[in-house]
C-alpha positions as a LaTeX table, in Angstrom:
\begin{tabular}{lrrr}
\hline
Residue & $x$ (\AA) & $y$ (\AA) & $z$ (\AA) \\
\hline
Unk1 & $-0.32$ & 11.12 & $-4.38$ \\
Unk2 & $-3.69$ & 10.20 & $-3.45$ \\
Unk3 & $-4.95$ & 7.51 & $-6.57$ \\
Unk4 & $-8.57$ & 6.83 & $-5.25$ \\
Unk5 & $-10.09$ & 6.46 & $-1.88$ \\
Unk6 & $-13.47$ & 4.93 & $-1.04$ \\
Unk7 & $-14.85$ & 4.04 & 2.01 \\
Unk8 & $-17.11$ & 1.19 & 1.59 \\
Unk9 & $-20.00$ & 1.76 & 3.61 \\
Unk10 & $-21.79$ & $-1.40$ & 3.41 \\
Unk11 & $-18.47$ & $-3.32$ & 4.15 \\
Unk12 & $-17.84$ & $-0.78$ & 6.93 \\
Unk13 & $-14.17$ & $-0.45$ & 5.19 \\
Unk14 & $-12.46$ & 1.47 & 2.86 \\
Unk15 & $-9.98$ & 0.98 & $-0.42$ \\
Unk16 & $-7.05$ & 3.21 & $-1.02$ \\
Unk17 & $-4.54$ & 3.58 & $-3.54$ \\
Unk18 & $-1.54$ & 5.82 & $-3.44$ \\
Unk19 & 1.20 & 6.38 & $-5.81$ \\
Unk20 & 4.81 & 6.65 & $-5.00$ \\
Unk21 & 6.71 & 7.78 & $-7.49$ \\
Unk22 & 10.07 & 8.89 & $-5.29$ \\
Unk23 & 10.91 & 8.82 & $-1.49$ \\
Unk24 & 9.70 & 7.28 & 1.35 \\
Unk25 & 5.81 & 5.88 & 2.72 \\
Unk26 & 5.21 & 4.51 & 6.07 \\
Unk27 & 2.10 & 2.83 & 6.74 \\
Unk28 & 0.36 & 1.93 & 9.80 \\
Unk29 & $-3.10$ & 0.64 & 8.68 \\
Unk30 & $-5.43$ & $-1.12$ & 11.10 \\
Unk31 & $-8.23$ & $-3.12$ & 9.30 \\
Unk32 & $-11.88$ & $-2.81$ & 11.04 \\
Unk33 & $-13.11$ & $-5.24$ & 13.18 \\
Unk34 & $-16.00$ & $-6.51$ & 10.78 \\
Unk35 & $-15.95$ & $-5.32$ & 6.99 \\
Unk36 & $-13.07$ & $-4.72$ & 4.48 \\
Unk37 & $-10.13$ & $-2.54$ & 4.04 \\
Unk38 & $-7.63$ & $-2.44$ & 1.52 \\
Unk39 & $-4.46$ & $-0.11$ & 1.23 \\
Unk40 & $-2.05$ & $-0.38$ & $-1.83$ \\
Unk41 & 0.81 & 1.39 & $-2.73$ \\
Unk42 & 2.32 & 1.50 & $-6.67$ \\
Unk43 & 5.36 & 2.59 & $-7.50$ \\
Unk44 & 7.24 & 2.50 & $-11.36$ \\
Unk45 & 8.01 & $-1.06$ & $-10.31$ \\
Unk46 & 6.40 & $-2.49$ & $-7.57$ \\
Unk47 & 2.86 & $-2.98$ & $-6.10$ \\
Unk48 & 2.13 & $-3.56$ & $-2.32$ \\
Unk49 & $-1.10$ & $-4.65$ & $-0.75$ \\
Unk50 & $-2.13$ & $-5.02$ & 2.36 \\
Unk51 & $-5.65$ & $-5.31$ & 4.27 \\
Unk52 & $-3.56$ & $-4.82$ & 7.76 \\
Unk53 & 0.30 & $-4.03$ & 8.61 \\
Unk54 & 3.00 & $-1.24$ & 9.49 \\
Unk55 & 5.28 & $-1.30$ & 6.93 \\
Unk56 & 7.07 & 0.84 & 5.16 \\
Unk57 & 8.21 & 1.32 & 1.04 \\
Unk58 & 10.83 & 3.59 & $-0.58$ \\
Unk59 & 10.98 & 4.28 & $-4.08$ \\
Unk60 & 14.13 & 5.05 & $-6.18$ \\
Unk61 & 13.39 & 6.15 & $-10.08$ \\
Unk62 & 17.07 & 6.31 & $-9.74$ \\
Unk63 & 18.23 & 2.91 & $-10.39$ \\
Unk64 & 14.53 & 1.59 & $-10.79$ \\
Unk65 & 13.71 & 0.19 & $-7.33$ \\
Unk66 & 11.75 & $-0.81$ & $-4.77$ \\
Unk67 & 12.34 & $-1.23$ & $-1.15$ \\
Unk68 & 10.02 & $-2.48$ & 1.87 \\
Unk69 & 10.18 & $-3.26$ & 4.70 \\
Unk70 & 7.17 & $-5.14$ & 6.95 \\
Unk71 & 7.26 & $-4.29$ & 11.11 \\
Unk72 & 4.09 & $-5.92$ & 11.70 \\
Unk73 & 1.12 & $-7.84$ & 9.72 \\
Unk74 & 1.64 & $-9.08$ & 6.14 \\
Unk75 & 1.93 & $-7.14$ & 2.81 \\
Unk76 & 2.16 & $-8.82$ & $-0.68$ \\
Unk77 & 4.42 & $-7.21$ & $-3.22$ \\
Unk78 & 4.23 & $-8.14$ & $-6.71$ \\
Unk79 & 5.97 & $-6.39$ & $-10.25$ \\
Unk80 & 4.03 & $-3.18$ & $-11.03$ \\
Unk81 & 4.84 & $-5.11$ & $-15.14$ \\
Unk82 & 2.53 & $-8.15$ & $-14.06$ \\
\hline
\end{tabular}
């Protein structure tokens, strides 16, 4: 599910949340050359960000998990709790 998307048109970029409640998200984002873009992903437990990367998250409300997995470019995962 879609949480918010902007695009920044100033910053020639955009900001985008998404919500993953169960399953499976990949993510090829590709940041612009000059500006600012910013793609997160929440689940129940987890947050990733990342401002450039292909990677990919799975969600399990099963046994309260997070999985992901970075091909390429950097993505910083922190406890959805803080």
């Amino acid at each position: 599910m879609i949480d918010q998307h902007r695009v920044l048109g100033s910053a020639k970029g955009t900001d985008t949340t998404l919500r993953l409640d169960r399953g499976r998200l990949e993510a090829n984002i590709h940041g612009p050359q000059q500006g600012s873009t910013r793609f997160e992903v929440r689940t129940p437990v987890a947050i990733a960000t990342t401002r450039g990367a292909l990677f990919r998250v799975t969600a399990d409300p099963a046994r309260r998990s997070t999985t992901l997995e970075t091909v390429e470019g950097s993505v910083l995962v922190a406890d959805s709790a803080g």
